[in-house]
C-alpha atoms as one frame of an Amber mdcrd trajectory, in Angstrom:
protein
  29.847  -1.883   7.200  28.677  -1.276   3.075  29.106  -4.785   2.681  26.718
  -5.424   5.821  24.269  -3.168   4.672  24.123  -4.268   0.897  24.019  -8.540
   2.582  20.684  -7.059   4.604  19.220  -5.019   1.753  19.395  -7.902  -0.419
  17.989 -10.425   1.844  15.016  -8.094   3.119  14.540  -7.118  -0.951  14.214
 -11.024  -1.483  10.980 -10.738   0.769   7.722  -9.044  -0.866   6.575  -7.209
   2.334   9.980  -6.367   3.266  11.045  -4.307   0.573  10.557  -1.192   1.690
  13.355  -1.773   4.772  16.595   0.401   4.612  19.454  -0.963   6.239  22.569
   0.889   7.034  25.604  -0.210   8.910  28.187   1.507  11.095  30.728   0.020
  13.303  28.482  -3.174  13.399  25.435  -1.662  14.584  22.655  -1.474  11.942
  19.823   0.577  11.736  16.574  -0.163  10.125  14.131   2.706   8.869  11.006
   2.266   6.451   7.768   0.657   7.121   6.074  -2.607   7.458   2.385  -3.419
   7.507   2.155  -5.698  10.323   4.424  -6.632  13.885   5.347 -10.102  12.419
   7.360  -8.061   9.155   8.910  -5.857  12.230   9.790  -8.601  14.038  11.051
 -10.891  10.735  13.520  -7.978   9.792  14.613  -7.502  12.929  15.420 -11.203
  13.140  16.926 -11.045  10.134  19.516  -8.179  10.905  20.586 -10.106  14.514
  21.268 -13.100  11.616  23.306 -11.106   9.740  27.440 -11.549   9.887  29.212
  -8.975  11.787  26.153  -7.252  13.094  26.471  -6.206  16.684  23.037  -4.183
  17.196  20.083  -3.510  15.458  18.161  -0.318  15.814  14.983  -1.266  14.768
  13.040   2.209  13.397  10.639   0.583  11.076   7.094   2.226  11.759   3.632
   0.433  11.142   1.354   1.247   8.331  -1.933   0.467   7.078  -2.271  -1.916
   4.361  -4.602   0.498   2.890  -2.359   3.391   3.396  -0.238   1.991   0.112
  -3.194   1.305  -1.928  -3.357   3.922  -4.959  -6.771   5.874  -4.742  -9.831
   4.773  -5.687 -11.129   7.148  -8.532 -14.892   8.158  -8.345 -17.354   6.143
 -10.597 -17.848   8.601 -14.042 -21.682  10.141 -13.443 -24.444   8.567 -14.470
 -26.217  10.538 -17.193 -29.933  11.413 -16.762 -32.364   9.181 -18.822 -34.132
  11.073 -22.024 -37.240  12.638 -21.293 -40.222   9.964 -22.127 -42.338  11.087
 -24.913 -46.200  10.813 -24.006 -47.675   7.715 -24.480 -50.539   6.907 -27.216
 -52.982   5.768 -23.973 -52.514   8.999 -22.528 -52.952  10.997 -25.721 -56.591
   9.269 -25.770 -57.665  10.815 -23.219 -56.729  13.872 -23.989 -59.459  16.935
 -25.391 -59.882  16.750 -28.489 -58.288  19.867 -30.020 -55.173  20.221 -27.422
């Protein structure tokens, strides 16, 4: 059964989006638990396990996440400072009073 589960943990390691898969083996009957983003990388591991030498049954547990759901956050953009106060222009201080 250890040397089941270490075959199927290699060859669903050996596939980027099935390297999050945990396979365990007992009496023949192997279990899979983790999570996949899509039905096709449920259905490939699943295929894989019935594959497998001296597998008798596969429980397949693997759940379905969002691609997103793995991303790492997105921090917040840094704020954007105020712009300096304009000085008054030279036009405008024509037509001011004299005297102010």
């Amino acid at each position: 059964d250890e040397k089941i589960a270490r075959a199927l943990n290699q060859s669903l390691g050996a596939e980027t989006t099935l390297s999050d898969i945990d396979a365990t083996s007992s009496n023949g009957e192997v279990t899979l638990s983790g999570s996949v983003t899509s039905d096709f990388d449920r259905s490939r591991a699943q295929e894989i396990a019935e594959r497998a030498e001296g597998v008798v049954k596969v429980h397949n547990l693997l759940t379905l996440t969002s691609p997103a759901a793995e991303l790492p956050p997105v921090a917040a953009p840094p704020p954007v400072a105020a712009p300096p106060p304009q000085s008054p222009d030279a036009d405008d201080m024509q037509d001011a009073p004299a005297g102010s």
